[in-house]
C-alpha positions as CSV (number, residue, x, y, z in Angstrom):
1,X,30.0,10.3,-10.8
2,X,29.3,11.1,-7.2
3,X,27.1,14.2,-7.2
4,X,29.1,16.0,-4.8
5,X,32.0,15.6,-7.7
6,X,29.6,17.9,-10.3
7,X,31.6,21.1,-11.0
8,X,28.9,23.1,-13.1
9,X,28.4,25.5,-15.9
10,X,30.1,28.9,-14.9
11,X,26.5,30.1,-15.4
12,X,23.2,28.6,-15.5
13,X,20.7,30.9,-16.5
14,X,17.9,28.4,-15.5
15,X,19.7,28.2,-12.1
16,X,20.0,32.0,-12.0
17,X,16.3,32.6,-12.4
18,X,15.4,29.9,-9.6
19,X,18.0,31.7,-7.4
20,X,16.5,35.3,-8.4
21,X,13.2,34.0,-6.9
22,X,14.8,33.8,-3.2
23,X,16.7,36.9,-3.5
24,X,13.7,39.5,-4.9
25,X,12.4,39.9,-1.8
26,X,15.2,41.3,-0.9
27,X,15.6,43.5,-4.0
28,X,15.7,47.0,-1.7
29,X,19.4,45.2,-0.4
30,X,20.9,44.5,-4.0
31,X,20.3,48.0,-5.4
32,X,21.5,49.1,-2.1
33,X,24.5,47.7,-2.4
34,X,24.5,48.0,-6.1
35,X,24.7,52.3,-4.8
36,X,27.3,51.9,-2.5
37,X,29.6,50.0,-5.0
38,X,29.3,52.1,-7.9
39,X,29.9,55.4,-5.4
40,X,32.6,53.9,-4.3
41,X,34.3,53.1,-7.9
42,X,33.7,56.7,-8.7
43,X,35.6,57.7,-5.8
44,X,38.3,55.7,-6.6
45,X,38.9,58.6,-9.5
46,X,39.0,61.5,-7.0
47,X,42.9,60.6,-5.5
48,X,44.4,60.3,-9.2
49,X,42.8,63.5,-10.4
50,X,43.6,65.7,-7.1
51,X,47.1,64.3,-7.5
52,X,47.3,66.1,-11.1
53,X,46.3,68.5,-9.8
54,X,48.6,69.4,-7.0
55,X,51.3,68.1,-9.1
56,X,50.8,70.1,-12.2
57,X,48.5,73.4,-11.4
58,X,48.7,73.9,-7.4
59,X,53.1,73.3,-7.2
60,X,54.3,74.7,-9.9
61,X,52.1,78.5,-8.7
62,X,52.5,77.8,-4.9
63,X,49.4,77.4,-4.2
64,X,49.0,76.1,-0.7
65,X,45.1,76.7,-0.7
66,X,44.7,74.5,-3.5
67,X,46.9,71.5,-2.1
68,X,44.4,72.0,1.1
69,X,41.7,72.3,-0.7
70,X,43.0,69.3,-2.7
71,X,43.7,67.4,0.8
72,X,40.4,68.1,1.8
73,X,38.9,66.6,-1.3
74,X,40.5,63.6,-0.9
75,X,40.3,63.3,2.4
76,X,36.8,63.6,2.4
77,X,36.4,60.5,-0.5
78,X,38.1,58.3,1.7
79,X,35.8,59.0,4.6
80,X,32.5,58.2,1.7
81,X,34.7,55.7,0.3
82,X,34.8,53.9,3.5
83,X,31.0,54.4,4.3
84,X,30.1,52.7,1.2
85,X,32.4,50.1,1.3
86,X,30.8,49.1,5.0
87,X,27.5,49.5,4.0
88,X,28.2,47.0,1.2
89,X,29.4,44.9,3.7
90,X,26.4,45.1,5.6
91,X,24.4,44.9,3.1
92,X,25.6,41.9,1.4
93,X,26.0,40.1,4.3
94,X,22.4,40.5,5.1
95,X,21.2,39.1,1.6
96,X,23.8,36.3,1.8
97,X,22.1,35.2,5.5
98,X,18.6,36.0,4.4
99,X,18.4,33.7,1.5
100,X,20.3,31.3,3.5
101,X,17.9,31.0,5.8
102,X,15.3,30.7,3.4
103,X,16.7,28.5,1.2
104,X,17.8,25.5,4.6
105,X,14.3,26.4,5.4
106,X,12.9,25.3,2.1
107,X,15.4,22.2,2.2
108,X,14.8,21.2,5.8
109,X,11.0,21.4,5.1
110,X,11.0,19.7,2.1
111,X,13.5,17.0,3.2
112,X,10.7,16.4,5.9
113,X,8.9,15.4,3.2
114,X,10.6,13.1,1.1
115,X,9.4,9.4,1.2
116,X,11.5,7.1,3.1
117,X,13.0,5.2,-0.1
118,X,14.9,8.3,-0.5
119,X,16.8,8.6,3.2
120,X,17.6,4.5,2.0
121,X,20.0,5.7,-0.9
122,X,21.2,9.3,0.4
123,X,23.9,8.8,3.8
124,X,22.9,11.5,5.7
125,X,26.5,13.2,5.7
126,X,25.2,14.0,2.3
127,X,22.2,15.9,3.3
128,X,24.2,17.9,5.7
129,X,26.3,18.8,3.5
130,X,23.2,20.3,1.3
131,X,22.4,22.3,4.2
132,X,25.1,23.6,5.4
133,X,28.3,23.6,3.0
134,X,26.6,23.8,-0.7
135,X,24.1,27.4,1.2
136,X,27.3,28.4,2.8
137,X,28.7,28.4,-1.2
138,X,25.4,30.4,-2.4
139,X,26.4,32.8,0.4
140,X,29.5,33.8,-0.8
141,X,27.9,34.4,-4.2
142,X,25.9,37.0,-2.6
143,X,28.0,38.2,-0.2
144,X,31.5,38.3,-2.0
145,X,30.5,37.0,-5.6
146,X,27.6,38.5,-7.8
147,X,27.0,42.0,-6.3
148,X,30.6,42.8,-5.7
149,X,31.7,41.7,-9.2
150,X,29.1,43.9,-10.6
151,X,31.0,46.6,-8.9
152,X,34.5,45.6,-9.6
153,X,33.2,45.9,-13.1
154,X,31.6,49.0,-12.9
155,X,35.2,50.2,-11.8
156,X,36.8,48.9,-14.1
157,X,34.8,50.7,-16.2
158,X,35.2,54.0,-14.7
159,X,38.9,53.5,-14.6
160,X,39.0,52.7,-18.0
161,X,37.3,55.3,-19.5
162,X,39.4,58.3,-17.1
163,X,42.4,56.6,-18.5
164,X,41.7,56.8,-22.0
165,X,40.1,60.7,-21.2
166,X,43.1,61.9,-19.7
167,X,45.6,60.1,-22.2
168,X,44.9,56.9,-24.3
169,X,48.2,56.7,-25.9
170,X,49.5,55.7,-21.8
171,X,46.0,53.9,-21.7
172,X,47.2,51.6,-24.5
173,X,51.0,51.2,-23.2
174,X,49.2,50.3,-19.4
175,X,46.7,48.0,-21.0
176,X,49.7,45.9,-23.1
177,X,50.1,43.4,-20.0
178,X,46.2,42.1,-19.6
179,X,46.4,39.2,-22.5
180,X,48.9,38.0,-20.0
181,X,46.5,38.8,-16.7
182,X,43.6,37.1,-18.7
183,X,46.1,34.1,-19.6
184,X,47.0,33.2,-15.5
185,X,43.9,34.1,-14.5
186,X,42.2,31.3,-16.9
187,X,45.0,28.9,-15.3
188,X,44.2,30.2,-12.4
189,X,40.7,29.2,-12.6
190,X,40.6,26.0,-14.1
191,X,43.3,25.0,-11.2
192,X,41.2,26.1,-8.4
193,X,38.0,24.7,-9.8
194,X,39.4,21.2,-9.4
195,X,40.9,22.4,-6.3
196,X,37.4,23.4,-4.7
197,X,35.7,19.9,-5.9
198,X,38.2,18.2,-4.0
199,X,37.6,20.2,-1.2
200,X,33.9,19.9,-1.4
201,X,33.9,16.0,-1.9
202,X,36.8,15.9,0.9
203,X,34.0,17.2,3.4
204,X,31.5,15.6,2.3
205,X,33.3,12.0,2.8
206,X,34.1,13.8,6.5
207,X,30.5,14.6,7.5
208,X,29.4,11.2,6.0
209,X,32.0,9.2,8.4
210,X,31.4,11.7,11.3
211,X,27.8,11.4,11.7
212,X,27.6,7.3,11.1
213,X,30.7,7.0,13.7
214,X,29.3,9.6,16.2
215,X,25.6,7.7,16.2
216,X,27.6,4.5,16.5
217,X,29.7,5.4,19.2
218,X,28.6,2.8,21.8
219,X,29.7,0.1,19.3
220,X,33.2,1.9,18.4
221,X,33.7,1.9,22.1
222,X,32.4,-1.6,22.7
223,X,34.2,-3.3,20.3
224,X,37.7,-1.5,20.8
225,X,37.8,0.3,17.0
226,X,39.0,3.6,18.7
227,X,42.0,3.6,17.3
228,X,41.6,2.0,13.7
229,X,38.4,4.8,13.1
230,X,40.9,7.4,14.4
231,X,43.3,6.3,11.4
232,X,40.3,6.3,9.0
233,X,39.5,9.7,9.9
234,X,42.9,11.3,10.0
235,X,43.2,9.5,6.1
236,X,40.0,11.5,5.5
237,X,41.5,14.6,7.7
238,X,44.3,14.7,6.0
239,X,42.8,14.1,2.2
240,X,40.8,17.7,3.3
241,X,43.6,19.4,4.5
242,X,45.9,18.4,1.2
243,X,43.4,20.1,-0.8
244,X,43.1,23.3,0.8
245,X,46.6,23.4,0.6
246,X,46.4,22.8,-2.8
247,X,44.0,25.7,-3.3
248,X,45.7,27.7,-0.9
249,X,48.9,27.0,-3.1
250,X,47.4,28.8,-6.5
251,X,46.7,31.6,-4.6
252,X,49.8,31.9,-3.4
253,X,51.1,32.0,-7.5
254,X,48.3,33.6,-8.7
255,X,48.4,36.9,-6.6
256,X,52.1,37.1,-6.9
257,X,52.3,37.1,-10.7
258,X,49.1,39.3,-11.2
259,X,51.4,41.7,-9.0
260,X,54.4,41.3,-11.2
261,X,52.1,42.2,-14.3
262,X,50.7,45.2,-12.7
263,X,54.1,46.3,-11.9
264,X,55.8,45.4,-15.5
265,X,52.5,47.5,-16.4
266,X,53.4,50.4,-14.7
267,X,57.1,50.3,-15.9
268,X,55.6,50.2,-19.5
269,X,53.7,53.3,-18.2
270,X,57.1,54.9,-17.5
271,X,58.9,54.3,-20.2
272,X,55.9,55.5,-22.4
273,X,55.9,58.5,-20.3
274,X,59.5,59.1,-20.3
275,X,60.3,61.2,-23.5
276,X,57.1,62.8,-23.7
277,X,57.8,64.6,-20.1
278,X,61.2,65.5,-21.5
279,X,59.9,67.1,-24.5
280,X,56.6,68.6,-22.4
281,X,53.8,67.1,-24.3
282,X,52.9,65.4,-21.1
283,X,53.1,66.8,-17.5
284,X,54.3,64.8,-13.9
285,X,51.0,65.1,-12.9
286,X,49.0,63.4,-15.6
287,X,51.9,60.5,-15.3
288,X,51.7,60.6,-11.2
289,X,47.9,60.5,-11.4
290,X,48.0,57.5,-14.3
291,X,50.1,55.2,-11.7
292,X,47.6,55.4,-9.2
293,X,45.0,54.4,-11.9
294,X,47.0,51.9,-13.3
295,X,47.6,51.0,-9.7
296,X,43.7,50.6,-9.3
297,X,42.8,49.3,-12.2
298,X,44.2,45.6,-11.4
299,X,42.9,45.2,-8.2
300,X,39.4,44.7,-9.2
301,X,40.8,42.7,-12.3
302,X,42.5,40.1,-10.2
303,X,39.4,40.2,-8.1
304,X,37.1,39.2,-10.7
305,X,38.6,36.1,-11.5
306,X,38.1,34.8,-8.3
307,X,35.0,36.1,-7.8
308,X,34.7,33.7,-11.1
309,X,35.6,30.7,-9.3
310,X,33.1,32.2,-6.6
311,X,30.4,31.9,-9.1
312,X,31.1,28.6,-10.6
313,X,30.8,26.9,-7.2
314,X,27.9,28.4,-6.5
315,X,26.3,27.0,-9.9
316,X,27.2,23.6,-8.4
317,X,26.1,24.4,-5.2
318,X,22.7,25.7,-6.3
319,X,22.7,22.6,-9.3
320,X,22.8,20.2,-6.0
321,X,20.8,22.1,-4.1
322,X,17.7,22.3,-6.2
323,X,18.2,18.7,-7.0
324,X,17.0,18.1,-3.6
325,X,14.5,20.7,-3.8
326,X,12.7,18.6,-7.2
327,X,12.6,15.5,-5.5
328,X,9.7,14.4,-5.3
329,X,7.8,14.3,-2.1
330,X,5.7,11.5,-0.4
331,X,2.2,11.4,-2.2
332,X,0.0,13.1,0.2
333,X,-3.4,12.2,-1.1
334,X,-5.1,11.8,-4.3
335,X,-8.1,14.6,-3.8
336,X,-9.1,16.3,-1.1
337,X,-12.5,14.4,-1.4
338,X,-10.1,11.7,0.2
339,X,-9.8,13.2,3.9
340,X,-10.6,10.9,6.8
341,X,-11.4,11.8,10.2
342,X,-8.4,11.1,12.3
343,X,-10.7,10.0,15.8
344,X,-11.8,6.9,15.2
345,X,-12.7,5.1,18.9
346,X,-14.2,2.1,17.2
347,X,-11.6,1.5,15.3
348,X,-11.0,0.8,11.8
349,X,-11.2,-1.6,9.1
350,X,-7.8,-2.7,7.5
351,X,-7.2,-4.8,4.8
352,X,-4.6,-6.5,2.5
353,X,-5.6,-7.6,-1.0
354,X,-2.6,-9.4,-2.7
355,X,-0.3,-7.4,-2.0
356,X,3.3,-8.1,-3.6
357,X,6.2,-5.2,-2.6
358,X,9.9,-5.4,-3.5
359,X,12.6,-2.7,-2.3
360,X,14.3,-2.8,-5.3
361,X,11.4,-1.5,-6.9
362,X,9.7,0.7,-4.1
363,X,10.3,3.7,-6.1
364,X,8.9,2.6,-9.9
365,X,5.4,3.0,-10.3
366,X,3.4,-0.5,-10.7
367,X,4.3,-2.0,-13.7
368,X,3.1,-5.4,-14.7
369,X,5.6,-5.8,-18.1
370,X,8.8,-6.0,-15.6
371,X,11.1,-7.8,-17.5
372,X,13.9,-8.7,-14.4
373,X,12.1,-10.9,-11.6
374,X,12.5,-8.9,-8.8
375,X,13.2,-9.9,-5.5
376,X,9.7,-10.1,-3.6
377,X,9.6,-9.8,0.4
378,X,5.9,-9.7,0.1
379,X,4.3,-12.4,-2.3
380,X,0.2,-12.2,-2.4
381,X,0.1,-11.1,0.9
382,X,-4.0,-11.0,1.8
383,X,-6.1,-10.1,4.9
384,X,-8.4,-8.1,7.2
385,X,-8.4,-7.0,10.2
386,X,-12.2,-5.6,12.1
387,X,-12.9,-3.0,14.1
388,X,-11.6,-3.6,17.9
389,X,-9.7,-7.2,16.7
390,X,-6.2,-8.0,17.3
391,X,-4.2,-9.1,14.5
392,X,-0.4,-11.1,15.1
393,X,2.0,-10.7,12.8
394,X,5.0,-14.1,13.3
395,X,7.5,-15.4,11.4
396,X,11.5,-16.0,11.3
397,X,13.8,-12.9,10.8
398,X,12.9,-11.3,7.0
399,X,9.2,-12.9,6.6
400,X,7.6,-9.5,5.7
401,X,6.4,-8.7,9.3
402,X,7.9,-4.8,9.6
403,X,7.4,-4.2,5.1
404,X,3.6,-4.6,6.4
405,X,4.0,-2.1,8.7
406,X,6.0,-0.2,6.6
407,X,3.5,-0.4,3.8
408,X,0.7,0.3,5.9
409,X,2.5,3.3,7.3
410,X,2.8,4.2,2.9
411,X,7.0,4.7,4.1
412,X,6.5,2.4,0.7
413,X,3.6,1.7,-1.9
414,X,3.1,-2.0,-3.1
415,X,4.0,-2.8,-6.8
416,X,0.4,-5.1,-7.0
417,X,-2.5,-5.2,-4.9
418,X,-4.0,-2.4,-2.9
419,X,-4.0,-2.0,1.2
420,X,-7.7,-0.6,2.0
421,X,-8.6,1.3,5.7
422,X,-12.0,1.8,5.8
423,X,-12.6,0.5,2.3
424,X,-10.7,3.2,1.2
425,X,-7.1,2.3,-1.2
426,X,-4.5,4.5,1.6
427,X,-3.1,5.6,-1.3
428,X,-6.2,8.1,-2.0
429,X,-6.3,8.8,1.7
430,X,-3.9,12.1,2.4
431,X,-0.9,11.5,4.4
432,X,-1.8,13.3,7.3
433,X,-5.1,11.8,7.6
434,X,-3.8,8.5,7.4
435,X,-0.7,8.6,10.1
436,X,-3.1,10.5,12.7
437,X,-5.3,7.5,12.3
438,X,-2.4,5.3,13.4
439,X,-0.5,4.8,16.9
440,X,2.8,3.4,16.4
441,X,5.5,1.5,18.9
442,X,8.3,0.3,17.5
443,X,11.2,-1.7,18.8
444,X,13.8,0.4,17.9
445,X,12.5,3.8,19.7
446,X,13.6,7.4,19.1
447,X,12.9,9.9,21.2
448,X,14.3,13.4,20.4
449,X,16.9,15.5,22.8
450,X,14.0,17.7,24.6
451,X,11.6,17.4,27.7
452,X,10.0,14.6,28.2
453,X,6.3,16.6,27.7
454,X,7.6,17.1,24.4
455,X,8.5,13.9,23.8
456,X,5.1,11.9,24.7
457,X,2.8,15.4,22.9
458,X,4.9,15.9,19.9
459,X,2.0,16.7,17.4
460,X,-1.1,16.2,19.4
461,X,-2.8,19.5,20.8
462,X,-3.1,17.9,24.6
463,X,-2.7,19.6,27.7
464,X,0.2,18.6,30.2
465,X,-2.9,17.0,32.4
466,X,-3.5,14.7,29.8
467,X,0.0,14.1,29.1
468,X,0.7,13.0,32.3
469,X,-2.8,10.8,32.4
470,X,-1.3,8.9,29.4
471,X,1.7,8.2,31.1
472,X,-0.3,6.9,34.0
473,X,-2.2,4.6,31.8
474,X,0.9,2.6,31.1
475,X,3.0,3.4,34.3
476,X,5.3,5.8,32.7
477,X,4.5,8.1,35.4
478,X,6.7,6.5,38.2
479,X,9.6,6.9,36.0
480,X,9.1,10.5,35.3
481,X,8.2,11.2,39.1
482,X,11.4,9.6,39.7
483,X,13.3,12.4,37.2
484,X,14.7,15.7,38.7
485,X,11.9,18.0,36.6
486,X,9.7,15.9,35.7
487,X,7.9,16.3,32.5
488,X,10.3,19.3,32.4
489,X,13.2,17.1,32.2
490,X,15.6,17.1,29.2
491,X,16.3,14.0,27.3
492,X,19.9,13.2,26.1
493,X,20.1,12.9,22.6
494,X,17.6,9.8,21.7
495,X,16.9,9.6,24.7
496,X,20.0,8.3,26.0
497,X,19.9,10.0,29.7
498,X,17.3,7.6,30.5
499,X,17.4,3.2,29.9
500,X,15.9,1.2,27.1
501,X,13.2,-0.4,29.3
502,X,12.0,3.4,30.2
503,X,12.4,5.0,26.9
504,X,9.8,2.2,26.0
505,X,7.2,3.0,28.3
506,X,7.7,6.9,27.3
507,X,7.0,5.4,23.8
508,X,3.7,3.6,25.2
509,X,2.7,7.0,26.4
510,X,3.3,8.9,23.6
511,X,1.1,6.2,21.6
512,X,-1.5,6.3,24.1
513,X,-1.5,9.9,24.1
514,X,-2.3,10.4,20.5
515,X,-5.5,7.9,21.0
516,X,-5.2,5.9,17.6
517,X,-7.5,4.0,15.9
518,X,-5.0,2.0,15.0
519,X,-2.2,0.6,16.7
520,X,0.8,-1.1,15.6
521,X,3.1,-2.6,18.1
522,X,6.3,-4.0,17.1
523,X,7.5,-6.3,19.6
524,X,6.9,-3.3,21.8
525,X,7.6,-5.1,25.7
526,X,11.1,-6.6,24.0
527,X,13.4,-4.4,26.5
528,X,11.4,-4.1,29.6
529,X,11.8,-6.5,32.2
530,X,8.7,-9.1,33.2
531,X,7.6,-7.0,36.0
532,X,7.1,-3.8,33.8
533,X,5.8,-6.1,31.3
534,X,2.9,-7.6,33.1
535,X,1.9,-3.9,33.9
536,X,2.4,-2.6,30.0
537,X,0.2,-5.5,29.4
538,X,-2.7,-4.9,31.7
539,X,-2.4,-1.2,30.1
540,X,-2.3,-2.6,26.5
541,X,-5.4,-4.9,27.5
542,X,-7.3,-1.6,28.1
543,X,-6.0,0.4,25.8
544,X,-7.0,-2.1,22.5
545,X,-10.3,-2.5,23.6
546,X,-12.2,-0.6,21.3
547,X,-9.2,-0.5,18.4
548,X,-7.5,-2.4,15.4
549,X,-4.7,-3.6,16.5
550,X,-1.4,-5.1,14.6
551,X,1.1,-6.3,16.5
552,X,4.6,-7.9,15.4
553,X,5.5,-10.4,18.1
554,X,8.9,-12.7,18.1
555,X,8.0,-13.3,21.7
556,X,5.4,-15.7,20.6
557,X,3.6,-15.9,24.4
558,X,3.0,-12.1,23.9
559,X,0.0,-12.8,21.5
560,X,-1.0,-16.3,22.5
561,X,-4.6,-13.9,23.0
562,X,-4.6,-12.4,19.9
563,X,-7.9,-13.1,17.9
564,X,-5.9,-14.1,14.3
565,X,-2.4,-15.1,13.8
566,X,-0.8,-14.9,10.6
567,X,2.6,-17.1,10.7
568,X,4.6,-15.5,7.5
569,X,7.4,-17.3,5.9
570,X,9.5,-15.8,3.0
571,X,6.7,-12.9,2.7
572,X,4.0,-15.5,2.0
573,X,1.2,-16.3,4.6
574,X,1.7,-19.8,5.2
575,X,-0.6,-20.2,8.5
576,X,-3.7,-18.5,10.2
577,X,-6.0,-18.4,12.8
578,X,-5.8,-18.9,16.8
579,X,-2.9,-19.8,19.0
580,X,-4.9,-22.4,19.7
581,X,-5.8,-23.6,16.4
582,X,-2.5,-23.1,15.0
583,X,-1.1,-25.2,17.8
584,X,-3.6,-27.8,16.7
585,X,-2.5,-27.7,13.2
586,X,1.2,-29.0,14.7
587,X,2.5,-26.9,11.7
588,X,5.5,-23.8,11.1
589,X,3.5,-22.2,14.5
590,X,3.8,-25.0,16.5
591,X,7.3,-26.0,16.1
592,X,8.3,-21.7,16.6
593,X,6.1,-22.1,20.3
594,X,7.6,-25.2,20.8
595,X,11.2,-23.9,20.2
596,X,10.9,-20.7,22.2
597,X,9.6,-22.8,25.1
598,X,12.1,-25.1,25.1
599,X,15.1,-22.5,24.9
600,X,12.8,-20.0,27.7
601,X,12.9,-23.3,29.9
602,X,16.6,-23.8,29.4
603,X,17.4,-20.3,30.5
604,X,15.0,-20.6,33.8
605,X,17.0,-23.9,34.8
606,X,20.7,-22.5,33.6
607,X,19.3,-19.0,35.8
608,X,18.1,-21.4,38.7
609,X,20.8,-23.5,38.9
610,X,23.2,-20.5,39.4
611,X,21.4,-18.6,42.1
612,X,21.2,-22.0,43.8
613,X,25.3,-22.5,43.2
614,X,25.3,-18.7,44.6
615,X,23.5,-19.8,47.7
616,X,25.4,-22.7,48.5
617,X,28.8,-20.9,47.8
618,X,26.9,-17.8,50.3
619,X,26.3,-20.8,52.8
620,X,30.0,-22.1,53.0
């Protein structure tokens, strides 16, 4: 069963307890509210018993300073009746958005976390819907749910206890209808839970399609699928809206038939009455006074068992929530004995020692007795790497080349063998340590929707001079120069404001900027043209001088300088050494050069033979 399909216990007092712990600092707003609540139940009492009273002492003797002072009376427990019941308000509220906060806090911060195995198997719709729609449900059980049905209680209570003072023999007739309240409000319940799961996995399934549709928007646009994803989402649309109406539909019985009770309650009350007011062993008054409490009795009682409903959600809610919250997070260092200096200019040592990693199993601890043959991407996977080389990473499409990085990066732990920086296993290294060691370019860049000083900085504590010397370093500069602010200049969302070619260089920059030991470049000139290429070269010629370098090249003339080339074929290293040694080996290297530079020559003549077709046509 799909998580977001769990219903959960109406209450968890394991869940309670972890909930208590985000809403005790806050304990000066509960018993505040707790305060105005139970005032305000008392003060329901005061118009039934000034009603008696004008009824049966102040008519009957004409007494007009008693109805005033009657009048008064109630007029002023409306006025302290509606104080309380807006400080409640207030006061609720402000738990419910307090321990929201601190609970997306907690979530975003701990989803920050998580290792990268996790964000494989969880859409992010999903997580979203963590944030935002499961708190939103642990608000209402603050604002409308836990403290308010404590005080619906406590008037109930109240109400109770007056009726039974005053007369219990019309107590008893009033009270004759509740098996029946307590029989449609358990329908009730149970027809609305399913109701709300609906409802919950309904949006779920929307924020799931939303966000993957939205961040794929250029190829819904590209490839014409406008209108088929608009009939997928009006399915899911209208899945969402048929459950509301659902819920919205038990409401609409449920309030209706709790009102006929209350009013086959009060006739009861009447008919009780009836001949004891004719013989006078009951006045008007006390009769007049029990409507009204009769009358106020069910309110809160038909507010409880949705306030039931209220609570059971949240359960689920807060069961989900905390789910989240115990996964585990990325290891981030065996001891504290294991911290590295993050400035390295020499460089560092990095090595693999027989390394074998499977996806399928990136999130089981190493375990030699595996009884299923898993599907390896990396099989025995061994070298090193000095201080100030340049290591090339080759290979067809799904050799291993990016799990290396990946496993380098610890986004993934190998099942077998170790990957040592420094001599030191990274798994013993803390996190931190080990990413500020590292300066990453990947293919597939990210930038996030903010200034471009933002974007090149992020975590490093550099001034905007240095900023903008990084930028120079791999001619990054001109484009920003070219921008209407500058380094002030907002980005679109992933940078999309700005092309894939300059995005690129920004993300040269930002490595540049963070002056890494290491640095890992993953095909990083792909979307630049061979102008801007030459110049990110010279700049990438300077900048590894001094530093380990990895670099994942499909553009095979990219790393023809590279002082050790490892050729990787179905994750096993199956060539190394020079470009020109491997060439010399006329092996898998040689015939990968040989077929790039026969397909780069057969684009140069199909690109020469048009412009000269262009110029001829120009000519005539």
């Amino acid at each position: 069963m799909n998580e977001d399909d769990v219903v959960g216990k109406v209450y968890d007092a394991r869940l309670v307890r972890r909930l208590l712990v985000y809403v005790r600092p806050y304990g000066w707003l509960v018993l505040a509210a707790l305060a105005c609540l139970m005032l305000d139940g008392l003060l329901q009492l005061v118009g039934p018993l000034m009603t008696q009273r004008v009824i049966d002492r102040a008519l009957p003797a004409h007494d007009v300073p008693l109805v005033w002072q009657s009048a008064l009376l109630f007029a002023g427990s409306l006025v302290i009746a509606f104080a309380c019941q807006y400080g409640e308000t207030i006061l609720t509220s402000l738990l419910g958005q307090r321990v929201m906060r601190d609970l997306r806090r907690d979530i975003f911060g701990h989803v920050q976390r998580l290792p990268v195995v996790f964000f494989d198997r969880n859409p992010v719709g999903r997580l979203v819907t963590r944030v935002t729609t499961d708190v939103e449900a642990l608000n209402e059980l603050f604002t409308a749910g836990v403290v308010a049905g404590l005080g619906d209680l406590f008037t109930l209570l109240a109400i109770s206890v007056m009726m039974i003072w005053i007369d219990w023999r019309l107590a008893l007739a009033s009270f004759g209808v509740i098996p029946f309240v307590y029989w449609a409000s358990y329908v009730f319940r149970a027809k609305v839970r399913d109701s709300y799961r609906d409802i919950r996995t309904r949006i779920a399934r929307i924020n799931a399609y939303l966000q993957e549709r939205i961040t794929g928007m250029r190829i819904v646009q590209l490839f014409g699928r406008e209108r088929a994803e608009a009939t997928r989402f009006d399915e899911l649309n209208r899945a969402h809206l048929d459950a509301n109406l659902a819920s919205i539909t038990y409401y609409a019985l449920y309030f209706p038939a709790i009102e006929i009770l209350t009013t086959i309650a009060l006739a009861s009350l009447i008919v009780a009455a009836a001949h004891r007011v004719e013989i006078g062993a009951l006045t008007v008054g006390t009769v007049a006074a029990f409507l009204q409490l009769v009358r106020r009795f069910f309110q809160p009682l038909q507010d409880l068992s949705d306030k039931f409903n209220t609570l059971q959600q949240a359960m689920a809610a807060s069961e989900r929530v905390f789910r989240l919250l115990d996964t585990e997070a990325a290891d981030t260092g065996a001891a504290a004995a294991r911290h590295v200096a993050a400035h390295r200019p020499r460089g560092v040592t990095v090595e693999f020692r027989d390394v074998w990693f499977a996806y399928d199993l990136g999130h089981v601890a190493r375990d030699e007795g595996q009884s299923a043959s898993p599907e390896w991407v990396l099989k025995g996977v061994s070298f090193r790497v000095e201080p100030g080389r340049t290591l090339a990473l080759v290979g067809h499409t799904g050799a291993g080349k990016t799990t290396i990085i990946n496993l380098l990066l610890r986004f993934y732990d190998p099942q077998r063998g170790s990957i040592l920086v420094d001599g030191v296993d990274v798994r013993e290294i803390a996190l931190a340590d080990l990413r500020a060691l590292i300066g990453y370019v990947q293919q597939d860049i990210f930038l996030f929707a903010g200034d471009v000083l933002t974007n090149i900085r992020l975590s490093n504590p550099i001034s905007e001079t240095e900023v903008a010397a990084a930028a120079a370093r791999v001619g990054a500069d001109r484009i920003v120069r070219r921008l209407p602010h500058g380094y002030g200049q907002v980005l679109g969302e992933r940078g999309a404001s700005i092309s894939v070619g300059e995005r690129q260089l920004l993300s040269f920059a930002r490595a540049i900027a963070a002056d890494p030991a290491l640095l890992i470049l993953d095909e990083a000139t792909s979307a630049v043209d061979s102008e801007i290429e030459a110049e990110i070269q010279r700049a990438l010629s300077e900048l590894m001088r001094g530093r380990t370098t990895i670099a994942i090249a499909h553009r095979l003339s990219t790393i023809v300088d590279a002082d050790e080339i490892l050729v990787l074929h179905h994750g096993q290293v199956r060539e190394r050494g020079t470009h020109r040694e491997l060439m010399a080996k006329r092996g898998l290297y040689d015939r990968l050069y040989r077929l790039q530079a026969g397909a780069l020559r057969d684009a140069l003549t199909t690109e020469s033979n048009g412009n000269a077709h262009a110029a001829l046509r120009a000519g005539a």
